[in-house]
N, CA, C and O of each residue as an XYZ file, in Angstrom:
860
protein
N     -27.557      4.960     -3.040
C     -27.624      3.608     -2.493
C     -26.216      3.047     -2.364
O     -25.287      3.091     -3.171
N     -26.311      2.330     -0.751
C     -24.473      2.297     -1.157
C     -24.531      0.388     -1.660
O     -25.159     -0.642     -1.413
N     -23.226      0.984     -2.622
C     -23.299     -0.608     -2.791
C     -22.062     -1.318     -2.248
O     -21.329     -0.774     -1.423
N     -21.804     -2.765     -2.813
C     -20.534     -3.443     -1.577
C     -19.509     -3.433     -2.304
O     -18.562     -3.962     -1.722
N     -19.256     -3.051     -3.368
C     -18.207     -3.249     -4.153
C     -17.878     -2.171     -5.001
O     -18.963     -1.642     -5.245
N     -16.729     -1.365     -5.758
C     -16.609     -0.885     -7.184
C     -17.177     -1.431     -7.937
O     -17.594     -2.581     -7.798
N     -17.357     -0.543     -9.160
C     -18.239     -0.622    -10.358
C     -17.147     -0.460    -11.330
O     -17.267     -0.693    -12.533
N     -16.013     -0.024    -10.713
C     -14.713      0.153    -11.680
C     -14.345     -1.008    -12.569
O     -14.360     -2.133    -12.068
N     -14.047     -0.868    -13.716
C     -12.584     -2.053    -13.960
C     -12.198     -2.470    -13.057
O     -12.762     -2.086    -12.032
N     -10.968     -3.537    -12.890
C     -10.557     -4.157    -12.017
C      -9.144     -3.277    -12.139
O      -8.545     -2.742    -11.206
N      -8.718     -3.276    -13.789
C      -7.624     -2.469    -14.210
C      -7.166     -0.971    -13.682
O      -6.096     -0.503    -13.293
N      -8.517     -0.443    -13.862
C      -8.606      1.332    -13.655
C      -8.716      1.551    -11.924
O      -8.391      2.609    -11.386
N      -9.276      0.252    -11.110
C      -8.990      0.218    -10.347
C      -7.554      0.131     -9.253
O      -7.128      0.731     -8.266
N      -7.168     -0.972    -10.104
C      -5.828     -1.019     -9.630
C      -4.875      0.189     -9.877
O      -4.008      0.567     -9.089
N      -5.168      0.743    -11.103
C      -4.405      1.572    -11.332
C      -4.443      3.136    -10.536
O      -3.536      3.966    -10.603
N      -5.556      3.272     -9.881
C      -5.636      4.194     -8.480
C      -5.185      3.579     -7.479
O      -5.258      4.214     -6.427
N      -4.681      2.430     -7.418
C      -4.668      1.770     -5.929
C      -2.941      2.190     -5.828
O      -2.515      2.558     -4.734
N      -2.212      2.129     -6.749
C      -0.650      2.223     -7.140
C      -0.667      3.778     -7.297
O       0.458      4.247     -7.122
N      -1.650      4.734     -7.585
C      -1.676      6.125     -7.804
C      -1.742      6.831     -6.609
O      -1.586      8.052     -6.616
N      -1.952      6.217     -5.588
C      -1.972      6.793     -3.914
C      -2.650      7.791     -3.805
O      -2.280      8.949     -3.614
N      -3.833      7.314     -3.941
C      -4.998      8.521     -3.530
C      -4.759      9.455     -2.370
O      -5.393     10.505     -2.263
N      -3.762      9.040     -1.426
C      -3.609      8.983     -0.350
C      -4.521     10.291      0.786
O      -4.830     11.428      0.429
N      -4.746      9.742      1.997
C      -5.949     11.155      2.411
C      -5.399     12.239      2.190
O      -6.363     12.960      1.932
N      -4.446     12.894      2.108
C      -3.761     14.062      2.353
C      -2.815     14.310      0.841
O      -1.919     15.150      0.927
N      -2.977     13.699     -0.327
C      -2.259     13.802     -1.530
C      -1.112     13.554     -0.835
O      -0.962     13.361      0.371
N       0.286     13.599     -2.404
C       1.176     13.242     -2.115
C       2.475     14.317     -1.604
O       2.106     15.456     -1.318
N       3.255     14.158     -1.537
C       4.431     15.154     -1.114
C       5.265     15.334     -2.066
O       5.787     14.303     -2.490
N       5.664     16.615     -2.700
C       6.662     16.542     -3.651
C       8.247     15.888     -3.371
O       8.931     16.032     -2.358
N       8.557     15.171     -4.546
C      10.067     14.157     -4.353
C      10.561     15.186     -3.415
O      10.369     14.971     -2.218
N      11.312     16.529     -3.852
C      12.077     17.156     -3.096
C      11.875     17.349     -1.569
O      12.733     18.129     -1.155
N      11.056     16.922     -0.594
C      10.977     17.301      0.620
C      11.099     15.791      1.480
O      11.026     15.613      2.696
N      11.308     14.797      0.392
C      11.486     13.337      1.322
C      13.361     13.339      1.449
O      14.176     13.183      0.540
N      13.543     13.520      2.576
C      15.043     13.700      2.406
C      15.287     12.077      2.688
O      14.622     11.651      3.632
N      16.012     11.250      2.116
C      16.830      9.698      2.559
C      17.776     10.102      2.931
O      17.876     11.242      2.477
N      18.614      9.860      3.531
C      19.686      9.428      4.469
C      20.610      8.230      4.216
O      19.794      7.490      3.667
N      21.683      7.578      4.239
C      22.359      6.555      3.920
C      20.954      5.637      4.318
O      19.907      5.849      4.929
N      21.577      4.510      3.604
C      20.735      3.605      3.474
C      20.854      2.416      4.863
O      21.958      1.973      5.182
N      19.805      2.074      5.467
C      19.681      1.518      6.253
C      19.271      0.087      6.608
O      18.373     -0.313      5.868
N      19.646     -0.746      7.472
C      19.033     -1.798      8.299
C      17.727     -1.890      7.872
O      17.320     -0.757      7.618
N      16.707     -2.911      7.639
C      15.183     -2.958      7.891
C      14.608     -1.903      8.980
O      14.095     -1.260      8.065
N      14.382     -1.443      9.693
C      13.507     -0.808     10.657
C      12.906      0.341     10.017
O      13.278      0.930      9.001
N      11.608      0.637     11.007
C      10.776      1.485     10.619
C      11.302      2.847     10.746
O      11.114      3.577      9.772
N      11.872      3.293     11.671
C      12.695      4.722     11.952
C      13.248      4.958     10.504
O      13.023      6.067     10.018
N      13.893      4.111      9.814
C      14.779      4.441      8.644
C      13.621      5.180      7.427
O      14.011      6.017      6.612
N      12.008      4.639      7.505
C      10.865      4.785      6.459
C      10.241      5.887      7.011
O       9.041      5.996      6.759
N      10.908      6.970      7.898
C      10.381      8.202      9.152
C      10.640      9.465      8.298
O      11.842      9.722      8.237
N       9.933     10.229      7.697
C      10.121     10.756      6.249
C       9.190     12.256      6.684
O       7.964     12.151      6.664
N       9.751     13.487      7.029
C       8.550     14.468      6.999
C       7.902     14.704      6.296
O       8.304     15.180      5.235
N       6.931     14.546      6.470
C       5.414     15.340      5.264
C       4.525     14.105      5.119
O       3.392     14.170      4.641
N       4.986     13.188      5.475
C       4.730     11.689      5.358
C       3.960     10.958      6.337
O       4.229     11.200      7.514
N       3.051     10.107      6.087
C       2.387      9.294      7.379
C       3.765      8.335      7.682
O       4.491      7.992      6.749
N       3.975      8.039      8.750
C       4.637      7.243      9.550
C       4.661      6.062     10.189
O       4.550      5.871     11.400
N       4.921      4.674      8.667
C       4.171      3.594      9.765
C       5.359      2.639     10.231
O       6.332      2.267      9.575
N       4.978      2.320     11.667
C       6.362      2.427     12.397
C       6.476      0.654     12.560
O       6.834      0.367     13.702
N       6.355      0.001     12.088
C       6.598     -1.254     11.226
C       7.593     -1.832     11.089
O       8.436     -1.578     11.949
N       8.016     -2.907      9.944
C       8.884     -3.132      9.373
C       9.201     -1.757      8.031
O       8.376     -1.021      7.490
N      10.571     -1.832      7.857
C      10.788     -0.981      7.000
C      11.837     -1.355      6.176
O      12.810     -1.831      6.760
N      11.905     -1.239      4.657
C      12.956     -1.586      3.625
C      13.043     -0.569      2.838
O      12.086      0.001      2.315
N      14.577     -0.199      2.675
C      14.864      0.989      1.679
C      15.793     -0.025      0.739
O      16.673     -0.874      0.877
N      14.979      0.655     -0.359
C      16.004      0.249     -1.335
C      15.823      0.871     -2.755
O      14.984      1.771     -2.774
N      16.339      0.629     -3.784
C      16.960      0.893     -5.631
C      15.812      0.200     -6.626
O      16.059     -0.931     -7.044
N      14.620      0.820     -6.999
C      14.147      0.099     -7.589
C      15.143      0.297     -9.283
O      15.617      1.379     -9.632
N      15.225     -0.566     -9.829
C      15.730     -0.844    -11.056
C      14.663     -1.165    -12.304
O      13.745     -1.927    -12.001
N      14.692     -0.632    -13.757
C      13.955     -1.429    -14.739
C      13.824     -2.561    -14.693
O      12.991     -2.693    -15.590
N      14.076     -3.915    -14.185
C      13.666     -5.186    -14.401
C      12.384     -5.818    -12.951
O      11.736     -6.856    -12.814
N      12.551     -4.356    -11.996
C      11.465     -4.816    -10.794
C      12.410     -5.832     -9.534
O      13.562     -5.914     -9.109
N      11.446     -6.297     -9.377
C      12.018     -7.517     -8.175
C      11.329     -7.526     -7.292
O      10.348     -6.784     -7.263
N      11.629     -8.376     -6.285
C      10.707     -8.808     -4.909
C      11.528     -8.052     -4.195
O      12.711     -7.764     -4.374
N      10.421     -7.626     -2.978
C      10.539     -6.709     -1.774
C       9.954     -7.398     -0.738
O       8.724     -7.419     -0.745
N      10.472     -7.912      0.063
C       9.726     -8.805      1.493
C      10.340     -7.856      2.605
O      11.518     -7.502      2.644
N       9.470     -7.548      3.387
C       9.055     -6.512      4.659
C       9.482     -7.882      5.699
O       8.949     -8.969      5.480
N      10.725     -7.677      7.106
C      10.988     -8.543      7.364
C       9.307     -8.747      8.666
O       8.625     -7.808      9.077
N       9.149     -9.908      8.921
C       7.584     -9.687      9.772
C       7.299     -8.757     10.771
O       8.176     -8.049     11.265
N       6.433     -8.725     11.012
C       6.052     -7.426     11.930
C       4.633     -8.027     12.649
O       3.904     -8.802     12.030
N       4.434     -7.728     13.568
C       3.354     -8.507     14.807
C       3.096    -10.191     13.934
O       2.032    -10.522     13.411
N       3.928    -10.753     13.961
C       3.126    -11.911     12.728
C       3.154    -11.502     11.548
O       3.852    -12.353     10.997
N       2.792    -10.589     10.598
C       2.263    -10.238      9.497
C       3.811    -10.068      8.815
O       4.686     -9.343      9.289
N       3.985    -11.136      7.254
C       5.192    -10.452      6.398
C       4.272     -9.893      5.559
O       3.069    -10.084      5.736
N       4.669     -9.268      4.723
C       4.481     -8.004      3.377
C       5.615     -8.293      2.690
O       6.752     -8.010      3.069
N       5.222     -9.043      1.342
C       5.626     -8.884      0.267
C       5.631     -8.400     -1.193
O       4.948     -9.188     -1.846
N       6.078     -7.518     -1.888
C       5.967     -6.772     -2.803
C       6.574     -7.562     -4.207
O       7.747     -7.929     -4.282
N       5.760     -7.721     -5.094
C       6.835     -8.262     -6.510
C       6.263     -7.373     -7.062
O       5.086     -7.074     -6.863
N       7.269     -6.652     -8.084
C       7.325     -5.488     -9.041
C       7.611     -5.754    -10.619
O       8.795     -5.628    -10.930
N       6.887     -6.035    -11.462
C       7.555     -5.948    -12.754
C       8.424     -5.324    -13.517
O       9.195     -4.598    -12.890
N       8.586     -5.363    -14.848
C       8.922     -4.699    -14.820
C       8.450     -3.048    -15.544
O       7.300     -2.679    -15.783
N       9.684     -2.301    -15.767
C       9.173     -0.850    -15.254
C       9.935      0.033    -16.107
O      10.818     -0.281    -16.905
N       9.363      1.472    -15.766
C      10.047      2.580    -16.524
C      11.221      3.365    -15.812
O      11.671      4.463    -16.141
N      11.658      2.472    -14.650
C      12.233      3.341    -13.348
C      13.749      3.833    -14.388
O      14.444      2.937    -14.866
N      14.010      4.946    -14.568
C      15.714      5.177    -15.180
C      16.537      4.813    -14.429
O      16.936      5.700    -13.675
N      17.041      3.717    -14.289
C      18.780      3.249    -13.906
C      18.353      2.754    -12.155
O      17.946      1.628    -11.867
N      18.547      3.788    -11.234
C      18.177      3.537     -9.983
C      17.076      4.181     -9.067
O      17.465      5.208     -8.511
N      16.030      3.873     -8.842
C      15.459      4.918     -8.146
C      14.726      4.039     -6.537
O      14.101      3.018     -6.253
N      15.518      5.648     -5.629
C      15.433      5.047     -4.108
C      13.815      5.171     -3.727
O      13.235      6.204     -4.061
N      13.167      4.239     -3.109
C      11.844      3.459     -2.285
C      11.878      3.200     -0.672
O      12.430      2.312     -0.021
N      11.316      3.981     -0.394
C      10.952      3.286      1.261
C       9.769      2.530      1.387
O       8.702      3.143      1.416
N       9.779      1.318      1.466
C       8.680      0.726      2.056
C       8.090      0.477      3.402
O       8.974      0.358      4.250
N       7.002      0.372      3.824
C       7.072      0.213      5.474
C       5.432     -0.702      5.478
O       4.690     -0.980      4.536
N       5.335     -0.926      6.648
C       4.319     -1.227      7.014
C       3.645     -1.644      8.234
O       4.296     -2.438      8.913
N       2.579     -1.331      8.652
C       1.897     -1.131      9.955
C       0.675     -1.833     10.008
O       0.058     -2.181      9.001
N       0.304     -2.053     11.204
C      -1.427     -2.726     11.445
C      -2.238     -1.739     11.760
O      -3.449     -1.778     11.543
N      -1.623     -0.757     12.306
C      -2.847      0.334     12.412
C      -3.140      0.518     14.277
O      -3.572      1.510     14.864
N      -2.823     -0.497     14.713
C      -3.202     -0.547     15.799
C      -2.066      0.199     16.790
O      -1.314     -0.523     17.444
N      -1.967      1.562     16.879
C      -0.862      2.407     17.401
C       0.116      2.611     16.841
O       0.978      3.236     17.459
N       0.362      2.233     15.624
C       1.474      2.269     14.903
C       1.617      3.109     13.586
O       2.492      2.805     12.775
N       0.766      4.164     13.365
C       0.712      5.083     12.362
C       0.845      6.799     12.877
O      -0.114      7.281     13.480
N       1.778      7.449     12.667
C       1.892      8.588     13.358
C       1.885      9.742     12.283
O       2.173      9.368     11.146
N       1.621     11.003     12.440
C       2.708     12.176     11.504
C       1.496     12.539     10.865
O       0.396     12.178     11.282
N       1.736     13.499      9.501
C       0.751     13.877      8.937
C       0.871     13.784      7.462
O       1.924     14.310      7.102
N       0.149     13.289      6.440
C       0.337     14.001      5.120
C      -0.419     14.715      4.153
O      -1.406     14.323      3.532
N       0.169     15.823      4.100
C      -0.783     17.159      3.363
C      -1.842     18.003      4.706
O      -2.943     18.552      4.733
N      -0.749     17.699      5.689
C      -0.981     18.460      6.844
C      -2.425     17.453      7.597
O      -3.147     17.924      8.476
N      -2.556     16.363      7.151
C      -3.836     15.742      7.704
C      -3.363     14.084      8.449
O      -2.582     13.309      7.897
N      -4.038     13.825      9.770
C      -3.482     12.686     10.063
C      -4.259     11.873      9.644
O      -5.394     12.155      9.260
N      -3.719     10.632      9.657
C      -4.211      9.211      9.139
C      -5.497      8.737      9.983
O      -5.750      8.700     11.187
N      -6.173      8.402      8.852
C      -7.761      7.883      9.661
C      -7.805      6.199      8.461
O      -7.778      5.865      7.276
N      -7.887      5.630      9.870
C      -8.009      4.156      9.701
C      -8.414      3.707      9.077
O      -9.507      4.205      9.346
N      -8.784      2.630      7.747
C      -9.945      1.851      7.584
C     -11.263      1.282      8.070
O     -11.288      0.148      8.549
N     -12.212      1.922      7.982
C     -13.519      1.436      8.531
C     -14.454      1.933      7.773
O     -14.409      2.649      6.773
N     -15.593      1.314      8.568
C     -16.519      1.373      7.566
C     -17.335      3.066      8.109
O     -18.259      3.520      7.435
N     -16.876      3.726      9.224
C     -17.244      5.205      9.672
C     -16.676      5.766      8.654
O     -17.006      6.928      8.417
N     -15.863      5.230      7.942
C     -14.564      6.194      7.163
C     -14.523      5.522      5.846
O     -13.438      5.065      5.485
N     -15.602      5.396      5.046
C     -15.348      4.858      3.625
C     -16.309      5.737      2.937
O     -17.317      6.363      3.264
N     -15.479      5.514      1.638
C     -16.319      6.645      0.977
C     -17.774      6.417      0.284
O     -18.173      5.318     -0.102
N     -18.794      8.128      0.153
C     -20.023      7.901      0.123
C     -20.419      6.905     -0.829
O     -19.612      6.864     -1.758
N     -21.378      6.072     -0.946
C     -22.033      4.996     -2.047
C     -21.046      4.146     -2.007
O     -20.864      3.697     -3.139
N     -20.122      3.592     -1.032
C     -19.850      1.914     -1.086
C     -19.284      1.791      0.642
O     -19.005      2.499      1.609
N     -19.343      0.623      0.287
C     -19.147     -0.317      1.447
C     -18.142     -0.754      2.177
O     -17.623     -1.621      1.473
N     -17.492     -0.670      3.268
C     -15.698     -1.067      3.398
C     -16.274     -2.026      4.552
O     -16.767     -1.703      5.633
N     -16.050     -3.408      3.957
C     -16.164     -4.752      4.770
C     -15.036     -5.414      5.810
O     -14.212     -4.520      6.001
N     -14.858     -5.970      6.162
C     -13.652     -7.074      6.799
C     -12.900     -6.030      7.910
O     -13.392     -5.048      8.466
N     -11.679     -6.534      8.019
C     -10.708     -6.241      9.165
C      -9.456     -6.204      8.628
O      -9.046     -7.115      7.910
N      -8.671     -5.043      8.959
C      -7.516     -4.683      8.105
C      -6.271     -5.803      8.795
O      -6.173     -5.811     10.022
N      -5.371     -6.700      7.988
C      -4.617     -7.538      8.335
C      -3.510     -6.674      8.208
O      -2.897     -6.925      9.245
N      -2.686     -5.593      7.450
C      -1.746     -4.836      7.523
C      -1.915     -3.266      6.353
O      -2.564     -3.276      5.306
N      -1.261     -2.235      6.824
C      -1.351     -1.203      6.062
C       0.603     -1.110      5.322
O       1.719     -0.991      5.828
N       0.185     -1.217      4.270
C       1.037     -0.576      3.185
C       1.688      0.291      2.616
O       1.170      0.686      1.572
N       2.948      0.903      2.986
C       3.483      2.164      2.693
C       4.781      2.628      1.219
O       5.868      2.074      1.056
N       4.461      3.254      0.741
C       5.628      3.425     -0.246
C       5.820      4.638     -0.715
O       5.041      5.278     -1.421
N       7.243      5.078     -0.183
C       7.533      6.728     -0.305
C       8.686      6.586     -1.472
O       9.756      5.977     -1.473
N       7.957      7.487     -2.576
C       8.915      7.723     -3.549
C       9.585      8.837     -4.160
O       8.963      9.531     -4.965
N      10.804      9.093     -3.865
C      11.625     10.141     -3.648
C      11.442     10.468     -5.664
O      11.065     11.519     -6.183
N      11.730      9.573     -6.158
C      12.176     10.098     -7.341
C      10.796     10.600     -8.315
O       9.778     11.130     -7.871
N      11.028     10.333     -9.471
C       9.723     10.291    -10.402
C       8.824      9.289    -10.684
O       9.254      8.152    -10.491
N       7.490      9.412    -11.160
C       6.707      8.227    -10.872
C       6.954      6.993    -12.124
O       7.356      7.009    -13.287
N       6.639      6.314    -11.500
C       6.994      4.513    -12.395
C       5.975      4.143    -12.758
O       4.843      4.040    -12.285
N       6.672      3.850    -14.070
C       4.966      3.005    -14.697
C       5.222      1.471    -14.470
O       6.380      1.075    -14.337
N       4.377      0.782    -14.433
C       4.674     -0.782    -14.070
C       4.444     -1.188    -15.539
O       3.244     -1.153    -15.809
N       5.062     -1.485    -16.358
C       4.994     -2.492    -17.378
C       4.517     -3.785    -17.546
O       3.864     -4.109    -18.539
N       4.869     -4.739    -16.413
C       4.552     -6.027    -16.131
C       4.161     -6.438    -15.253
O       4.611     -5.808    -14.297
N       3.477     -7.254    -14.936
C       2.262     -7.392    -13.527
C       2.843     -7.698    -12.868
O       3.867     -8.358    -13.047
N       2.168     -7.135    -11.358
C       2.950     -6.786    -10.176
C       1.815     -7.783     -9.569
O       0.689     -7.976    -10.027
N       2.611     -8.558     -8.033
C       1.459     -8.356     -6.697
C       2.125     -8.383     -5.605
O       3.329     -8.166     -5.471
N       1.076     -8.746     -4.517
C       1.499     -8.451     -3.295
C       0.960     -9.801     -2.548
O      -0.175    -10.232     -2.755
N       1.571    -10.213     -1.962
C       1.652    -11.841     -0.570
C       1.889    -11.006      0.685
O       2.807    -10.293      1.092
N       0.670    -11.388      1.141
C       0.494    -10.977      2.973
C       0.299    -12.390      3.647
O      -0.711    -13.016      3.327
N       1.233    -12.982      4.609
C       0.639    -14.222      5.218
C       1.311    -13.415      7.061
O       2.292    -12.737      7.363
N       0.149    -13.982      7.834
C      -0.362    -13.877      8.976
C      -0.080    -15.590      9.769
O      -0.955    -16.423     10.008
N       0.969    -15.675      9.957
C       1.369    -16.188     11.077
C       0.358    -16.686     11.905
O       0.039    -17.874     11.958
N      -0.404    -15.315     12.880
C      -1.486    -15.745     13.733
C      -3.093    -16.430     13.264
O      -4.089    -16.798     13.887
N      -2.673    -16.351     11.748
C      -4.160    -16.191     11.133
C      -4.858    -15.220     10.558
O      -5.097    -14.324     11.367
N      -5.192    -15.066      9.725
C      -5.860    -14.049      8.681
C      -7.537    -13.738      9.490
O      -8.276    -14.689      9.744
N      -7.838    -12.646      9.731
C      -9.330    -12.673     10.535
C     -10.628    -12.093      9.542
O     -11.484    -11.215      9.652
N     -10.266    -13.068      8.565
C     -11.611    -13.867      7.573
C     -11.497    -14.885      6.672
O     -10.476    -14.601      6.045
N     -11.928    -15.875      6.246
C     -11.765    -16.869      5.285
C     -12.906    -16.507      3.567
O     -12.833    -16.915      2.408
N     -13.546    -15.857      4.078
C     -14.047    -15.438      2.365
C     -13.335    -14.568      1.224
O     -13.124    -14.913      0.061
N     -13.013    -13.346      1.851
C     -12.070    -12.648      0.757
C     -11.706    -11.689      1.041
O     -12.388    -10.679      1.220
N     -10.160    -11.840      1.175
C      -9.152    -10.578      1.333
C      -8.710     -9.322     -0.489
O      -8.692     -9.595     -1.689
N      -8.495     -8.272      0.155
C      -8.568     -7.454     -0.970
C      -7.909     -6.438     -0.209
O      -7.625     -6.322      0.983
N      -7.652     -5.342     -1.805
C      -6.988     -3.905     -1.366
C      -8.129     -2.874     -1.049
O      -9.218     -2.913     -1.622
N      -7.812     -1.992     -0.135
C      -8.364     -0.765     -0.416
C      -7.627      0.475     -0.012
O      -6.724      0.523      0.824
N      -8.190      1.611     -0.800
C      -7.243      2.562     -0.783
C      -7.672      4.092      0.021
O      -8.755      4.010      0.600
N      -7.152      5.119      0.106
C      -7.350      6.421      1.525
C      -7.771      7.458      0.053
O      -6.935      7.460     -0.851
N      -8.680      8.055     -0.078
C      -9.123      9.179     -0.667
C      -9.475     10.802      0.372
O      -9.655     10.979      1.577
N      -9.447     11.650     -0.713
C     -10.183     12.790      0.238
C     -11.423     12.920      0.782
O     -11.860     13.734      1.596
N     -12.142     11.618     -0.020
C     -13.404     11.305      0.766
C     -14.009     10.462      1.194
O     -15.227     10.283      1.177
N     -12.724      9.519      1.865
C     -12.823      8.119      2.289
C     -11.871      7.043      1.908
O     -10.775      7.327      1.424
N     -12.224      5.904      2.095
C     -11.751      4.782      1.788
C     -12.791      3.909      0.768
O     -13.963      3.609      0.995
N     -12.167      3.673     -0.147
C     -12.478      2.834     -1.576
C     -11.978      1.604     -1.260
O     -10.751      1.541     -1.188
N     -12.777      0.332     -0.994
C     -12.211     -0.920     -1.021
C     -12.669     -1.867     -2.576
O     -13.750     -2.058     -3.132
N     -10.984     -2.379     -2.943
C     -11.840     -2.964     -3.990
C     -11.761     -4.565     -3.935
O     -10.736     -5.221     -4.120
N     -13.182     -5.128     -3.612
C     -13.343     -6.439     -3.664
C     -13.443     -6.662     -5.039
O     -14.408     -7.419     -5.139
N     -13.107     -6.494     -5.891
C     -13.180     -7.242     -7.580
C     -12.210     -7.869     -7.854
O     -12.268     -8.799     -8.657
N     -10.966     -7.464     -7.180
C      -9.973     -7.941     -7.489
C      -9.294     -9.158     -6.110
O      -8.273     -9.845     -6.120
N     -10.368     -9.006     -5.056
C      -9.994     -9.599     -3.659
C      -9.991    -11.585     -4.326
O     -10.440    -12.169     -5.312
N      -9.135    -12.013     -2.966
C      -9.386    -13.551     -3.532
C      -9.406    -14.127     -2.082
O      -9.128    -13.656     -0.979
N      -9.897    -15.468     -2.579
C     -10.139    -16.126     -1.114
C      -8.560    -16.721     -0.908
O      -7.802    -17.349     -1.647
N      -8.445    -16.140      0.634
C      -7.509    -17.050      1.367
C      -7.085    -18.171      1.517
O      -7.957    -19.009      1.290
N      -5.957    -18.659      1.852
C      -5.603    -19.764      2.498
C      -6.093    -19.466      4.252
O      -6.799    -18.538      4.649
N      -5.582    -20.364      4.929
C      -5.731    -20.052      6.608
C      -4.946    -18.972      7.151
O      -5.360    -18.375      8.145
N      -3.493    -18.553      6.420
C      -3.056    -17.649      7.187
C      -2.089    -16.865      6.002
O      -1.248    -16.046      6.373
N      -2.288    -17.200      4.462
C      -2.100    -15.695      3.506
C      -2.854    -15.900      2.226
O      -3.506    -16.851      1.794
N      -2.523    -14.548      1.688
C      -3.308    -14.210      0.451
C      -2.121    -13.751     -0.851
O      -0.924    -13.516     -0.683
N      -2.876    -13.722     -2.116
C      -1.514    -13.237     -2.908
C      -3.092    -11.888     -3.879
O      -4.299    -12.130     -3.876
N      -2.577    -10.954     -4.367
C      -3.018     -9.979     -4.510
C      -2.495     -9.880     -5.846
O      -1.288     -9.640     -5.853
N      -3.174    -10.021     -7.287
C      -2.745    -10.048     -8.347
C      -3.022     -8.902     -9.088
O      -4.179     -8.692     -9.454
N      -1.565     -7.660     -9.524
C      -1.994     -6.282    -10.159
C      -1.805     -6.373    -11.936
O      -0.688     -6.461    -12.447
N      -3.025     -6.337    -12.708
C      -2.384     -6.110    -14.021
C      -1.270     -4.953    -14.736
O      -1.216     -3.872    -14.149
N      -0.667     -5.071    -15.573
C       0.160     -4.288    -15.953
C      -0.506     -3.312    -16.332
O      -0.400     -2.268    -15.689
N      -1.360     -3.369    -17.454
C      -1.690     -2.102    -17.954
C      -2.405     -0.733    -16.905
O      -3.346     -0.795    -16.115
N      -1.529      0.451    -17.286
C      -1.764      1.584    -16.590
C      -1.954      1.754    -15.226
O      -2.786      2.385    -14.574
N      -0.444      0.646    -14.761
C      -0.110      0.769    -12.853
C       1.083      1.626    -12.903
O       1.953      1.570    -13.773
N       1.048      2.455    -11.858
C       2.281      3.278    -12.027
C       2.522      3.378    -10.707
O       1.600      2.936    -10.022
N       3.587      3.873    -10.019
C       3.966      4.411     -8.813
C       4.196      6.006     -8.877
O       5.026      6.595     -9.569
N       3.294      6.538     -8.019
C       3.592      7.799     -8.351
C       5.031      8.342     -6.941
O       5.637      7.660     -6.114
N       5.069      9.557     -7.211
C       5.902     10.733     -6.350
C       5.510     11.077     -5.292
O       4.606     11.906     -5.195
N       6.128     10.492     -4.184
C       5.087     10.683     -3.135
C       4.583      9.735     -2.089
O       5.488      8.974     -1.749
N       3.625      9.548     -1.557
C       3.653      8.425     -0.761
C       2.083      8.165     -0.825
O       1.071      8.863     -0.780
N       2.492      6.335     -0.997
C       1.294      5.132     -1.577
C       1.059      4.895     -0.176
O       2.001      4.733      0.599
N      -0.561      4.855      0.322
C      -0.820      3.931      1.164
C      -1.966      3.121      0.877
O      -3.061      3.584      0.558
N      -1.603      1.487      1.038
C      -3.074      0.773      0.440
C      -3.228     -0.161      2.072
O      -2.389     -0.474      2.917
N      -4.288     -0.316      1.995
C      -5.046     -1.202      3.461
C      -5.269     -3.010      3.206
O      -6.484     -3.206      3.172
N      -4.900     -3.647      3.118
C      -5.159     -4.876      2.945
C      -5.998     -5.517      3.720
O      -5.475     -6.017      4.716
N      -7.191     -5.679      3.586
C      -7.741     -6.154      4.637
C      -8.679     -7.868      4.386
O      -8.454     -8.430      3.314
N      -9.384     -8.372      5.108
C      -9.862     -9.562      5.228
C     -11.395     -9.666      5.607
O     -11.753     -8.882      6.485
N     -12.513    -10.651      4.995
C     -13.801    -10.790      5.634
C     -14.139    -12.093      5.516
O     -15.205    -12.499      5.980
């Protein structure tokens, strides 16, 4: 019977959502080559082995104390990242990116291309509701990070958010898409803020993609 929501924790949830189920697993550090560090644009977050979302894009140093990451806007939509803090040793390099989905996701990872959020494409026994407002990218060259201190994420939509009941994460598995409304919150008119607990969030090796979407 499918139902509309996880049955998960909200915690154990989140803590797959930061684990990047991603459709195609992740890519080992060694094959994401960076390049000097770049301008915002998406070309710079263009990574082989990697889905490709051709977006806004920010490279940068995550450090032990965390910090904010704002994605400069992209069709309307900013993406903002706050990071607690963390187990990262000294410096470790992050590509962030992000896309709507709507022609803007290319490439492959774990040899498989990217299949959208929907509800054709969610996984068996639950439900994937609303309309995706932006997709979420984070390629991590180094070793994986544990988040120590609670993290979230602020998406505001310029044009308008296309639902007013409740925006939430969901994440790409090998057998679908997992959306988790437990942790979703109701909107303002045009953003949301996305609240991650600390305990047992990590960033893994590899590349995170989460779907933010709206109903």
């Amino acid at each position: 019977m499918k139902v509309s929501s996880i049955s998960l924790p909200a915690a154990t949830l989140a803590a797959a959502l930061l684990a990047g189920c991603g459709g195609g697993g992740t890519v080992p550090a060694s094959s994401a080559n960076f390049g000097p560090m770049a301008a915002p644009h998406a070309q710079a977050c263009k990574v082989k082995g990697f889905w490709y979302l051709q977006g806004s894009c920010v490279r940068t140093n995550l450090t032990s104390s965390g910090g904010t990451y704002t994605l400069p806007a992209y069709r309307s939509v900013t993406f903002s990242l706050k990071l607690g803090s963390n187990t990262s040793a000294g410096k470790d390099p992050f590509a962030f990116s992000d896309a709507t989905g709507k022609g803007d996701i290319s490439g492959t990872s774990g040899g498989k291309a990217f299949k959208p959020y929907a509800k054709s494409a969610c996984f068996t026994g639950f439900t994937c509701p609303g309309t995706v407002v932006i997709y979420f990218s984070n390629i991590n060259k180094g070793k994986e990070v544990g988040l120590l201190g609670s993290s979230s994420v602020r998406v505001t939509d310029a044009a308008g958010l296309p639902g007013k009941k409740l925006c939430f994460p969901a994440i790409p598995t090998l057998k679908g898409w997992i959306a988790d409304t437990k942790i979703g919150v109701k909107p303002s008119k045009t953003a949301f803020t996305i609240h991650y607990p600390a305990d047992k969030l990590f960033l893994p090796t590899g590349q995170l993609v989460v779907a933010y979407a709206c109903m």
